[in-house]
C-alpha positions as CSV (number, residue, x, y, z in Angstrom):
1,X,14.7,8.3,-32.6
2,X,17.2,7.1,-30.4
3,X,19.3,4.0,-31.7
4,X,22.3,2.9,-30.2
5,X,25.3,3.2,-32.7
6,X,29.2,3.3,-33.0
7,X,29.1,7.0,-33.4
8,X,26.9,7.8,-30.9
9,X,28.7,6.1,-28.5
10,X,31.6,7.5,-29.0
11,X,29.7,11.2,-28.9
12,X,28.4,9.8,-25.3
13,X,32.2,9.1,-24.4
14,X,33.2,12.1,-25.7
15,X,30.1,13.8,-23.6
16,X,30.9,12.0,-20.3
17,X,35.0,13.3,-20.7
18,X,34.1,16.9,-20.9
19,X,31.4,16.8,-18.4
20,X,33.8,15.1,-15.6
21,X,36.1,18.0,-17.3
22,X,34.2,20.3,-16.7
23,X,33.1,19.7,-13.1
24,X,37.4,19.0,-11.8
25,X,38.0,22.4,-13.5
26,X,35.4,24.3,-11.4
27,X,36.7,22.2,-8.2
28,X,39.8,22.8,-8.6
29,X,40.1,26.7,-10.3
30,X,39.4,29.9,-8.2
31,X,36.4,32.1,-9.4
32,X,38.7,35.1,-10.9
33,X,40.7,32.7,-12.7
34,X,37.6,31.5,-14.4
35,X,37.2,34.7,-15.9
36,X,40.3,34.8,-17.7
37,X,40.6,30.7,-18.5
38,X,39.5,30.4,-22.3
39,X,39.7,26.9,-21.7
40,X,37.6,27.0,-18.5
41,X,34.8,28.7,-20.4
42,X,35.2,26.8,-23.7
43,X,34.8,23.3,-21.4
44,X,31.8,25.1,-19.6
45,X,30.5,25.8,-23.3
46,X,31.0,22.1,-24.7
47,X,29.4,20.9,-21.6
48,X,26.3,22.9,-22.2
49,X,26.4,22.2,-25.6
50,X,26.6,18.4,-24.3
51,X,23.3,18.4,-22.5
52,X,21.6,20.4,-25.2
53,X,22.5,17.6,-27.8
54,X,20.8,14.9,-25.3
55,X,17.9,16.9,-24.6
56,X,17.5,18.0,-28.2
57,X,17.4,14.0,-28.9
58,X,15.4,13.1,-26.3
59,X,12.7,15.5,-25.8
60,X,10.8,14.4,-28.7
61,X,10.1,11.0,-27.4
62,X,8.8,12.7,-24.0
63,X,4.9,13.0,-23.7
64,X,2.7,15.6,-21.5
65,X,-0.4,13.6,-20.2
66,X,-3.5,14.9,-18.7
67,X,-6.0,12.5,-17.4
68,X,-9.5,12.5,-16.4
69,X,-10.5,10.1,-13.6
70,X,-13.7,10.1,-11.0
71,X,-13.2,13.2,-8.4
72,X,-15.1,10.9,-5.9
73,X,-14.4,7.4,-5.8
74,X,-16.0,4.8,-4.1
75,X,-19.5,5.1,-5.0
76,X,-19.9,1.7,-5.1
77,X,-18.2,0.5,-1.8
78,X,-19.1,2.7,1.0
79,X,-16.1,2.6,3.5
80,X,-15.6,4.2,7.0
81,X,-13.8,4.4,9.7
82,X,-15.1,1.9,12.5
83,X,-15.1,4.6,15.3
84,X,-17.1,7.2,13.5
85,X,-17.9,10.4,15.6
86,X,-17.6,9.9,19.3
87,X,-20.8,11.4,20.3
88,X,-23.4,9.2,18.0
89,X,-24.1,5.9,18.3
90,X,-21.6,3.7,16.1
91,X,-25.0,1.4,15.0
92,X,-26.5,4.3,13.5
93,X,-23.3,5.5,11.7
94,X,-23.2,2.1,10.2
95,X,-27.0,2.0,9.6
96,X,-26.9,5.7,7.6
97,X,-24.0,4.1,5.5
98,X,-26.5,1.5,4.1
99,X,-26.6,1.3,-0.2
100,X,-30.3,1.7,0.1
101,X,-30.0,4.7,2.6
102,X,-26.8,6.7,0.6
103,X,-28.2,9.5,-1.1
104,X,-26.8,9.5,-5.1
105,X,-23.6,11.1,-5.6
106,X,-23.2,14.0,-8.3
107,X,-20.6,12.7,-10.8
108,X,-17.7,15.3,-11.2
109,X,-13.9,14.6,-13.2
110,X,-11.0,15.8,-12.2
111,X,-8.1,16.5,-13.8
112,X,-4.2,15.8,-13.3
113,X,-1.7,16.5,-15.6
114,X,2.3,15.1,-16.1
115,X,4.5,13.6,-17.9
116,X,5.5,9.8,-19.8
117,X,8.1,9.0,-22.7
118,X,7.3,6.6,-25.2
119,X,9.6,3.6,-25.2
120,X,8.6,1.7,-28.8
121,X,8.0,2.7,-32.4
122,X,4.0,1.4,-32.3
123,X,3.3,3.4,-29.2
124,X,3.3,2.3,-25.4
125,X,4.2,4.6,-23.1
126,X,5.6,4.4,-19.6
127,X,4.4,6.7,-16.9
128,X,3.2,6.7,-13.0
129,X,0.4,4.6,-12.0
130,X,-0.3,7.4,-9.4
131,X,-0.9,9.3,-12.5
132,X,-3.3,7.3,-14.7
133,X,-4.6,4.7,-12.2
134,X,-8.4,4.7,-12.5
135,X,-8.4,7.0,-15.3
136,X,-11.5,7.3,-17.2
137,X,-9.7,8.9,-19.9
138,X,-6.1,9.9,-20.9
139,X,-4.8,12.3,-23.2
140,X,-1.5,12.1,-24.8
141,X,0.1,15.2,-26.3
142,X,3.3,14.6,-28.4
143,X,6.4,17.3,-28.8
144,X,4.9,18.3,-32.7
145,X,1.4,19.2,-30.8
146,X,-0.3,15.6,-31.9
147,X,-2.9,14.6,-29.7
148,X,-4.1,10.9,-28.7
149,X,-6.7,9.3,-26.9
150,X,-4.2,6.0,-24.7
151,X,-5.5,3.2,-23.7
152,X,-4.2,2.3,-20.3
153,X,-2.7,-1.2,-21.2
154,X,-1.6,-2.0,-17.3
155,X,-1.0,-0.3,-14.0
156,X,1.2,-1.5,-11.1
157,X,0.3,0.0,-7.8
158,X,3.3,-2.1,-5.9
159,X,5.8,-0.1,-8.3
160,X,3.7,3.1,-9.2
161,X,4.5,2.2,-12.8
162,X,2.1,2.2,-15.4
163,X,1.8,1.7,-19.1
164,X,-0.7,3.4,-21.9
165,X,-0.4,2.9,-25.9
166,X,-1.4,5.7,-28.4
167,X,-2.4,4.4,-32.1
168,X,0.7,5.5,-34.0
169,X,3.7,4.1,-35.6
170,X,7.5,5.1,-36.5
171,X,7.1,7.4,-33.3
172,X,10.7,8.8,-31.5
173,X,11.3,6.1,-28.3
174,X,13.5,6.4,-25.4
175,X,16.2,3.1,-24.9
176,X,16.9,1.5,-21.5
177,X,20.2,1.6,-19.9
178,X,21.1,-0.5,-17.3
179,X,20.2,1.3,-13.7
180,X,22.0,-1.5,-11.7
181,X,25.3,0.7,-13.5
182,X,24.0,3.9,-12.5
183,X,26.6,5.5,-9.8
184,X,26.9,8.3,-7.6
185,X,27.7,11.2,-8.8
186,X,26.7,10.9,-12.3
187,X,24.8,13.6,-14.4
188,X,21.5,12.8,-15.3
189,X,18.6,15.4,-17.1
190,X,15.2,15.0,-16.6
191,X,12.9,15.8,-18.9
192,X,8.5,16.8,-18.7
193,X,6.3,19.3,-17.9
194,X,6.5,20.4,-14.5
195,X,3.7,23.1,-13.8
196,X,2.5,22.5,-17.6
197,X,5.0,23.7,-19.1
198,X,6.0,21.5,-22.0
199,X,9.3,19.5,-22.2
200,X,11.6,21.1,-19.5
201,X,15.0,20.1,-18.8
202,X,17.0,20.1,-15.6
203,X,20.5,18.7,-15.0
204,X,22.1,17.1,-12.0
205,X,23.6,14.2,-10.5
206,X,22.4,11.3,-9.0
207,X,22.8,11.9,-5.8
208,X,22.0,8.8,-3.9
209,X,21.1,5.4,-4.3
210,X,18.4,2.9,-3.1
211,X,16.2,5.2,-1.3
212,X,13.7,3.6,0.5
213,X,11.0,6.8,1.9
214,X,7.4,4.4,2.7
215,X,6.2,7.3,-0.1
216,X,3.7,4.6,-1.6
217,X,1.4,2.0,-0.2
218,X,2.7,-0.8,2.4
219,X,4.3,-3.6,0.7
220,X,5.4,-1.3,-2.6
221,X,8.7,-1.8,-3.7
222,X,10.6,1.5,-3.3
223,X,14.3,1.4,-4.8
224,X,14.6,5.1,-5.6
225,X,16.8,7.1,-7.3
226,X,17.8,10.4,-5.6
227,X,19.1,13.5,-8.1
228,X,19.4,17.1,-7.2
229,X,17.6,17.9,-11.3
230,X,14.8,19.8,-10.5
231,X,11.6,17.9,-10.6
232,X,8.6,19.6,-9.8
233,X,4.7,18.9,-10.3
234,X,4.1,17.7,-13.5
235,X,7.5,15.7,-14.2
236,X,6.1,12.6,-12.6
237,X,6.5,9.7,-15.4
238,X,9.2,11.8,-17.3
239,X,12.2,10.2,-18.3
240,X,15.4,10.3,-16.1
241,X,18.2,10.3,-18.7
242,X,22.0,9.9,-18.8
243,X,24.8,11.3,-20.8
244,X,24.1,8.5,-23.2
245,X,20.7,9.6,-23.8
246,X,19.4,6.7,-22.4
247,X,16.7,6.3,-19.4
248,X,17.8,5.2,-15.8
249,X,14.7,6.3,-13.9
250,X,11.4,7.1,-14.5
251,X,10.6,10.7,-12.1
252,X,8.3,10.3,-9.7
253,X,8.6,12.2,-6.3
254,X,9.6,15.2,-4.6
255,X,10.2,16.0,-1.0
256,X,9.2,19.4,-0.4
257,X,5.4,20.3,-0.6
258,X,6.2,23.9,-2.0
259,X,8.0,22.3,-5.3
260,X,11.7,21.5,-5.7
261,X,14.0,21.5,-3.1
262,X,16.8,19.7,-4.4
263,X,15.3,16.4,-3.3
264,X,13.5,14.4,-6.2
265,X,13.6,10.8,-6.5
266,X,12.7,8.0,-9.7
267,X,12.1,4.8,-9.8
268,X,14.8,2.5,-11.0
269,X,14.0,1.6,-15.1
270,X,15.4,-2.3,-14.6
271,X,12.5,-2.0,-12.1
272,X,10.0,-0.4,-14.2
273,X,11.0,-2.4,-17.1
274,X,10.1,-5.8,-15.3
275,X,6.9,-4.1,-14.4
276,X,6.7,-3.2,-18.5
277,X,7.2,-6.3,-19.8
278,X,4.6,-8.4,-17.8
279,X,1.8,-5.8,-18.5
280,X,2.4,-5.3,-21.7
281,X,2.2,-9.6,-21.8
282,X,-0.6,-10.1,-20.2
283,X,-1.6,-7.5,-17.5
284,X,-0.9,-9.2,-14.5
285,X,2.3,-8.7,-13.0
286,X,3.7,-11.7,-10.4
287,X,7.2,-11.4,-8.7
288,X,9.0,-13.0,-6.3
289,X,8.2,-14.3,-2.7
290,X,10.8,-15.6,-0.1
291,X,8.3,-14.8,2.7
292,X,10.5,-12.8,5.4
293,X,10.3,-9.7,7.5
294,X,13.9,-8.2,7.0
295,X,15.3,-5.6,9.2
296,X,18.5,-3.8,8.3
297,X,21.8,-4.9,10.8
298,X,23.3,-2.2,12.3
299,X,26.3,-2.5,14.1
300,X,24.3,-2.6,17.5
301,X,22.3,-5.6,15.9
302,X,25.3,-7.3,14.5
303,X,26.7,-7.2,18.4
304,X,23.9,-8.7,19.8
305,X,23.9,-11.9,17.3
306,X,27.5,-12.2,18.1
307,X,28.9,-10.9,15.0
308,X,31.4,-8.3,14.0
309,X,30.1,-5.0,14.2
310,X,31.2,-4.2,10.4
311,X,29.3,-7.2,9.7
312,X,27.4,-6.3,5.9
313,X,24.0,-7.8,5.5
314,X,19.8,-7.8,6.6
315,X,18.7,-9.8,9.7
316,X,15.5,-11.8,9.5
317,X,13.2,-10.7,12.3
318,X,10.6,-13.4,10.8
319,X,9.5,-15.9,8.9
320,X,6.2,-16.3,7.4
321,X,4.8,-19.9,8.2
322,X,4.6,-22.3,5.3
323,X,6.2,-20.1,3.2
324,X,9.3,-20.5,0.5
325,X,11.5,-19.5,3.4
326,X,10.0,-21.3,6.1
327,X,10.2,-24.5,3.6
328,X,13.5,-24.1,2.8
329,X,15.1,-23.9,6.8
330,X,15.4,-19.8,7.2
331,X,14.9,-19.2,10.8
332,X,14.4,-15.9,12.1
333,X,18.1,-14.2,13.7
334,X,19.5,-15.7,10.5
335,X,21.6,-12.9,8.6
336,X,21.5,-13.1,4.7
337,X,24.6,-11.7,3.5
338,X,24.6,-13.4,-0.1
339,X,21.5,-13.5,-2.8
340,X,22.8,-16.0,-5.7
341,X,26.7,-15.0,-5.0
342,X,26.0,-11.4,-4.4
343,X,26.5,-9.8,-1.6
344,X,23.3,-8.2,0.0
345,X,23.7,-5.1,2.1
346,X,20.5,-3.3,2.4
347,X,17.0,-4.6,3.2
348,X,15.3,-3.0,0.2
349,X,18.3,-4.0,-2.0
350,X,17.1,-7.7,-1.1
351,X,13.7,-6.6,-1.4
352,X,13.8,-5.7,-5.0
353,X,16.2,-8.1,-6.2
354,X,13.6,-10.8,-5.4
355,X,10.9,-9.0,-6.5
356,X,12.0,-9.4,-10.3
357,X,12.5,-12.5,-10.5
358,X,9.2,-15.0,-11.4
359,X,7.9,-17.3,-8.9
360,X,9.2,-20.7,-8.8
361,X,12.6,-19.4,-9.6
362,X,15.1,-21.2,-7.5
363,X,17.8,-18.7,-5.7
364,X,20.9,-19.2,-3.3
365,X,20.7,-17.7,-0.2
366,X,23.5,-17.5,1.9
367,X,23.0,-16.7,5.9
368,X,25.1,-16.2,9.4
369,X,23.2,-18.2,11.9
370,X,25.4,-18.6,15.3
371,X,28.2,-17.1,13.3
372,X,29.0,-19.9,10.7
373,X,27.6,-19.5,7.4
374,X,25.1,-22.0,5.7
375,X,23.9,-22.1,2.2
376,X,20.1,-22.7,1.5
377,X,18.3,-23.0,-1.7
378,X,15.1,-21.4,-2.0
379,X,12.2,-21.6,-4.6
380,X,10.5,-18.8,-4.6
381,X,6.8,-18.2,-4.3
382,X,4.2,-15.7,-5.5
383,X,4.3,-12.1,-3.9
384,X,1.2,-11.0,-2.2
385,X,-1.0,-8.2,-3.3
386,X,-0.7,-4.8,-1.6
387,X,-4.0,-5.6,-0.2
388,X,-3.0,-8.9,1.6
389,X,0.2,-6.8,3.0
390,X,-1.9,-4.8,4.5
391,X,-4.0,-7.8,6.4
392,X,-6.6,-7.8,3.7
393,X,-7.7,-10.1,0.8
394,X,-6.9,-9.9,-2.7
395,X,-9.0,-7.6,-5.0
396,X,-10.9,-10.4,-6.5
397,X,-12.2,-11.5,-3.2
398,X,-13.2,-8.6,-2.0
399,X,-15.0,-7.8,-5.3
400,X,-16.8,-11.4,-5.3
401,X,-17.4,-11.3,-1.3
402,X,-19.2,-7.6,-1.8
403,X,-18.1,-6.7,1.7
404,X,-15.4,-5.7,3.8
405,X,-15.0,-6.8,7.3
406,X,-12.6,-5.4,10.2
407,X,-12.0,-7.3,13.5
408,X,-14.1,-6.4,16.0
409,X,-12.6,-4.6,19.1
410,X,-13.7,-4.0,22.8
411,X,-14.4,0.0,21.6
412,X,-16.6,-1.6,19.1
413,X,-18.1,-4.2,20.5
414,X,-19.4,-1.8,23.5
415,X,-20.9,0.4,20.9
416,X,-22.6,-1.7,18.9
417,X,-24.1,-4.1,22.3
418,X,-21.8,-7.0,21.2
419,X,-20.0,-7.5,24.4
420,X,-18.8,-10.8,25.2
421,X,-18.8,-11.5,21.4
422,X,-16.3,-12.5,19.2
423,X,-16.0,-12.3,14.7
424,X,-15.5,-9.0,12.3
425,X,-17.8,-6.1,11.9
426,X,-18.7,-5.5,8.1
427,X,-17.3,-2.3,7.1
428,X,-18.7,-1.7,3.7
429,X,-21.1,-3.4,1.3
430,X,-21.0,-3.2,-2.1
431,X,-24.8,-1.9,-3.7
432,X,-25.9,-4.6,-5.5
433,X,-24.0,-7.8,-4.5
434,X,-24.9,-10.9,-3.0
435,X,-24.2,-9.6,-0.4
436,X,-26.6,-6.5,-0.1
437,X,-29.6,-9.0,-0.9
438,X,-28.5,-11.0,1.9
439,X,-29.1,-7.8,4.2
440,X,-25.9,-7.6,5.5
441,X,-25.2,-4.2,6.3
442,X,-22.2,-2.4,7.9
443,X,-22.3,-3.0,11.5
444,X,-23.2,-6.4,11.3
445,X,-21.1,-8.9,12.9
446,X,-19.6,-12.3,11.2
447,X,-19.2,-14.9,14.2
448,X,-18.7,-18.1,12.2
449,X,-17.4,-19.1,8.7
450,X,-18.7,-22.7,7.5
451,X,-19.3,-23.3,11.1
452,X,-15.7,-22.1,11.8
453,X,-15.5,-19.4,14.3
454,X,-13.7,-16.6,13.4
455,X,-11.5,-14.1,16.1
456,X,-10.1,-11.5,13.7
457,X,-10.0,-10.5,9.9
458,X,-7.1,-12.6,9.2
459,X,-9.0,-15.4,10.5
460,X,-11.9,-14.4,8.5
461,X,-10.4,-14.3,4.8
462,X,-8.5,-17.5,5.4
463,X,-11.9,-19.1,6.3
464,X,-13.0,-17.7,2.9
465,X,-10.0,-18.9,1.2
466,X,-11.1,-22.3,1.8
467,X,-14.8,-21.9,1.8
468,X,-13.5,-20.7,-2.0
469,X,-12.8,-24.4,-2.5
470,X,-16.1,-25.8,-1.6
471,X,-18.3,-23.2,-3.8
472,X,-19.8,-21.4,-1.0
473,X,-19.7,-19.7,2.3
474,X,-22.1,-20.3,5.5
475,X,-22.0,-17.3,7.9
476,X,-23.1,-17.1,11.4
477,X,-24.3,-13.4,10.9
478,X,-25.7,-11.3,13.9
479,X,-27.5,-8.1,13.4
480,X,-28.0,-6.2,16.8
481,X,-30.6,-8.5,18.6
482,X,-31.1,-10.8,15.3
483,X,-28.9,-13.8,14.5
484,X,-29.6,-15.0,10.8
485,X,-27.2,-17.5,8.7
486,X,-26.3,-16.1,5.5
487,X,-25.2,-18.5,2.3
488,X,-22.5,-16.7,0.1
489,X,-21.9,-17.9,-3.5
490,X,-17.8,-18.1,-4.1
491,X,-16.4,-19.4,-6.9
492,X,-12.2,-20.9,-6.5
């Protein structure tokens, strides 16, 4: 169990010297003289023996995982794409997609295995939401060879972090350091079981900060750290761990599709432990919103809006009407170069630093406009889902709707005989819904909401939003040659 103490702190310090030791000695000494340095090798052997005390402390509280989830999802929402195969007809495509036309799927599992550390005495367990998200089942395996049954107690897609809770007490746990601290350069060991093979250990350093790859959905928050340890398949929600035993990342990616290449990357753990703390409270996880596009100012940039070209902080390309930002007077071409007195170089750096804090928080912003600075203060709002990023509703209303809809474009609209026309197509129905019994099917198109007409998606769920309010949607609904009106039940 690892608990912070006077004398292991002083071990850590102790640790840290010899390491740094260690490293100048092999900078600075030629390979022969190495040979015949007893101190060189007696450094080299303290520094081994370093790691090997961390890992031997750690490794207990690190977990394999293998879960079972559905090796086809979907079986309730058919989805496809709205172009199909070129050389049938688009209708027909649509037609064959029909609940009442799909032919039962055969149920198979698949399985995935990696790699989670237990971070309390009663249990829970952080790991990868790429790893357990829409498990149907989850196995835990512990260092000793015990075997649990988790529960998944919360899963955040936006952070790929995840939590699951085995029924045990006075188990080893893992403490948090402080990631903000973490610097360049520093050793770190990871620790899982790449490839299945229980509790490996790798050393390195960190070898960059704030890495920002697009590796999950649009809209995630991607802070990573980059280390040369060697993470491979299987490490992903292992620990990241300093030379005080404590976590700074939770491993989750590689670049390389082969396996490691030098190039692996973990999530921050100030950012995984925000994402901790609000699903182990209550399962829903909401962060904050300033409601800007942000763009990072390169010199170039900085030129063009008349400042210096050294100039450190992340231009606003746009703001989002009637949002925190909006409200409080940003104004796209502003520069924000301070976040509550600190100064804010990097776009994802912003980003992140946002995105833990609650809604309604109040923050100082500080911004070059025309080259003078100007100091706003901005309560935040509520961050959108992953699915409202990407143009779409939130979960819940696509689940209560039972359809999805895309805009409708001239390809489409030629296809389908709805030239002229304007509305979304329905791209998938759920089996079962309202929906389905109102025999909408995809391919149909959705000209009006509550008498509203309605030009594109967007337009579509903000209709819905509102028709949300009143109890119920009216939709103009046309169906190749047949135009029906179609009375959806919604609840706000």
């Amino acid at each position: 169990m690892l608990i912070a103490n006077s004398k292991q702190h002083m071990k850590s310090s102790r640790f840290r010297a010899i390491s740094s030791l260690c490293l100048l000695m092999l900078l600075l000494a030629p390979v022969s003289a190495l040979a015949d340095d007893s101190d060189s090798i007696t450094a080299l052997r303290q520094m081994g023996k370093a790691f090997s005390s961390i890992a031997e402390q750690a490794s207990p509280a690190v977990v394999a995982l293998t879960v079972h989830r559905p090796a086809s999802r979907g079986s309730q929402m058919y989805r496809q794409s709205p172009f199909g195969n070129p050389e049938e007809d688009l209708f027909e495509f649509f037609r064959r997609q029909s609940p009442r036309r799909r032919s039962p799927q055969r149920r198979e599992t698949e399985r995935a295995q990696g790699s989670g550390f237990i971070i309390s005495p009663d249990g829970y367990i952080l790991t990868n939401n790429h790893m357990v998200g829409g498990a149907e089942k989850v196995e835990i395996v512990l260092s000793d060879g015990q075997k649990f049954t988790a529960k998944i107690i919360g899963t955040d897609d936006a952070t790929d972090v995840a939590v699951v809770k085995i029924d045990a007490d006075e188990l080893p746990h893992l403490e948090f350091a402080d990631s903000d601290e973490l610097e360049v350069g520093e050793w770190v060991l990871a620790i899982g079981n790449p490839l299945g093979l229980s509790h490996t250990v790798t050393a390195g350093i960190v070898s960059a900060k704030g890495r920002s790859l697009s590796l999950l959905e649009p809209g995630s928050i991607e802070n990573f750290i980059q280390t040369d340890a060697a993470i491979n398949f299987g490490n992903s929600g292992g620990p990241l761990i300093n030379l005080d035993g404590k976590v700074v990342g939770m491993n989750t990616a590689i670049v390389g599709a082969s396996g490691n290449i030098g190039l692996g990357f973990a999530i921050p753990i100030n950012l995984a432990k925000h994402a901790y703390k609000q699903l182990r409270d209550g399962g829903v996880i909401e962060r904050g919103f300033l409601g800007i596009g942000l763009e990072e100012l390169t010199p170039p940039l900085a030129a063009s809006l008349g400042l210096k070209r050294d100039t450190k902080g992340v231009a606003i390309p746009n703001v989002v009407p009637d949002s925190p930002a909006e409200r409080s007077g940003l104004e796209p071409y502003d520069v924000i170069i301070e976040l509550n007195g600190e100064p804010v170089e990097k776009s994802n750096d912003l980003l992140n630093r946002v995105a833990i804090l609650s809604p309604g928080t109040k923050v100082k912003v500080v911004v070059l406009r025309d080259g003078k600075q100007k100091e706003f203060t901005v309560r935040l709002g509520k961050r959108p889902s992953l699915e409202e990023f990407a143009g779409g509703p939130p979960a819940d209303t696509v689940e209560e709707l039972g359809f999805t809809v895309e805009t409708l474009t001239d390809e489409i609209a030629e296809r389908l005989g709805y030239e002229g026309e304007s509305g979304v197509i329905v791209s998938a129905v759920v089996q079962g819904s309202e929906a389905a019994e109102l025999l909408m099917t995809p391919g149909s198109l959705i000209k009006e909401v509550n008498k509203q007409k309605v030009r594109n998606k967007e337009e579509f769920y903000e209709e819905i939003k509102e028709a949300k309010k009143k109890g119920g949607a009216l939709l103009l609904v046309k169906r190749g040659r047949t135009t029906f009106l179609a009375l959806l039940t919604l609840s706000d």
